[in-house]
C-alpha positions as CSV (number, residue, x, y, z in Angstrom):
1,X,98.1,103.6,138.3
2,X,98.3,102.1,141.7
3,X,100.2,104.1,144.5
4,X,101.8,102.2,148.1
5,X,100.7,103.0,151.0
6,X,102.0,101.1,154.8
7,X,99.4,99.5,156.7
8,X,100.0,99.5,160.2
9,X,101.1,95.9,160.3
10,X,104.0,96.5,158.2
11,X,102.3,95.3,155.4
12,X,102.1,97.7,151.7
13,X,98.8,97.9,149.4
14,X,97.6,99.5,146.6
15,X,95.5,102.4,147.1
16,X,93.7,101.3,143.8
17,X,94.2,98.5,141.2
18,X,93.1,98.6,137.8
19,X,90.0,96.5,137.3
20,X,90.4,92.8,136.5
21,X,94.2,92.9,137.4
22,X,95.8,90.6,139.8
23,X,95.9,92.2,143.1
24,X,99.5,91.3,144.9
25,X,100.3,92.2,148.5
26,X,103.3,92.9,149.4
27,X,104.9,93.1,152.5
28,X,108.0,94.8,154.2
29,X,109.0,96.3,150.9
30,X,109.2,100.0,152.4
31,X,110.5,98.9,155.8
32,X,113.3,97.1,154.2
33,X,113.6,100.2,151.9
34,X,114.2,102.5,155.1
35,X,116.9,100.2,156.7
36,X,118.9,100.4,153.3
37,X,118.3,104.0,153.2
38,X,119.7,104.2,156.9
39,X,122.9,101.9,156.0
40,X,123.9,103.1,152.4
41,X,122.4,106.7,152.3
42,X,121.1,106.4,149.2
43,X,120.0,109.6,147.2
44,X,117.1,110.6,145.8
45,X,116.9,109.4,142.5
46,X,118.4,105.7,143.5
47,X,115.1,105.7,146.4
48,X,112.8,106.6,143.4
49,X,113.9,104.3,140.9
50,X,113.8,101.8,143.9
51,X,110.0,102.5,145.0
52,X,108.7,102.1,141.1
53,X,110.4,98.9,141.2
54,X,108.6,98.1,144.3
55,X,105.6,99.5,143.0
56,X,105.6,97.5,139.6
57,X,106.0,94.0,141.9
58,X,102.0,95.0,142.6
59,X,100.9,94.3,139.0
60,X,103.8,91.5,138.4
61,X,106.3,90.0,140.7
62,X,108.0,87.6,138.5
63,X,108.7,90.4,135.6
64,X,112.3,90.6,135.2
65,X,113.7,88.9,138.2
66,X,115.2,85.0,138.5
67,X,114.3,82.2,141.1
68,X,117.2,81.5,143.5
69,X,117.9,78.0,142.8
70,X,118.5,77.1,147.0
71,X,116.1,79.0,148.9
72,X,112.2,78.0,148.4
73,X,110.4,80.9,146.9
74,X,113.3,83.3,146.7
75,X,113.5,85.8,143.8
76,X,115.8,88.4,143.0
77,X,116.4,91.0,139.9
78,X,118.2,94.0,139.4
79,X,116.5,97.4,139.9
80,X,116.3,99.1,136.4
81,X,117.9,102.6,136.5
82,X,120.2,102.6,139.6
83,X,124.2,101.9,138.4
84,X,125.6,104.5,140.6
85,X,128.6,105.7,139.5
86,X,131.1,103.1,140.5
87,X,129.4,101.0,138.2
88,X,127.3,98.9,141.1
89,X,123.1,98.4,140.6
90,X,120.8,97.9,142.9
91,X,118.8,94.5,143.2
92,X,116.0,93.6,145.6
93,X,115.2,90.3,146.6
94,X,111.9,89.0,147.5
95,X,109.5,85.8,149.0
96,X,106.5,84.9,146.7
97,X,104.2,83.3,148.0
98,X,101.1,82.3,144.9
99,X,98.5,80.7,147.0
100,X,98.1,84.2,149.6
101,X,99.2,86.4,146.4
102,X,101.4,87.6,148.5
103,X,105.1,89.3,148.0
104,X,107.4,89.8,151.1
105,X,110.1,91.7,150.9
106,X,114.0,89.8,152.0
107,X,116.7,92.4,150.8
108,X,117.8,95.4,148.6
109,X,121.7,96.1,148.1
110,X,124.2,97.3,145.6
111,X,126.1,94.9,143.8
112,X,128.6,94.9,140.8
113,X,127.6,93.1,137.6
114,X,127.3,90.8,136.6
115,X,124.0,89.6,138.9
């Protein structure tokens, strides 16, 4: 299992990736995470349902997301395990980048279905 850890330029890695297993960067995921927190006060199961999303982007950032048709790059998907109880999810939104293997964070939020 890999684990997230900052890097002092705002980037996130993986404390340890399985062997043979694409390595993804990703970047601004947990400062993006914190401006949420600050705006929506989001509880404590909603921020760790949010973080093993972010965490699983490490291993594969196209699994269960769709390509925003406008914006170069642009993905988004709905966060698995966060309808809160006015019937909203959260999604996340994202910049992938294939040449740098790189995955920068754009937005999280809580929308009503459908997505």
């Amino acid at each position: 299992m890999t684990t997230l850890r900052r890097l002092r330029n705002g980037s996130e890695s993986s404390v340890s990736a399985p062997p043979g297993s694409p390595v993804w960067a990703l970047q601004r995921f947990l400062h993006e995470l914190d401006l949420w927190q600050a705006r929506e006060g989001l509880g404590d199961d909603l921020r760790i349902a949010v973080l093993v999303w972010i965490q699983s982007r490490m291993d594969d950032p196209y699994l269960n997301v769709y390509r925003e048709g406008q914006i170069d790059n642009l993905w988004y998907g709905q966060i698995p395990g966060t309808q809160d109880g006015n019937g909203r999810v959260a999604v996340g939104s994202y910049f992938i980048f294939e040449a740098e293997k790189l995955v920068r964070c754009n937005s999280f939020a809580l929308l009503s279905p459908p997505i």
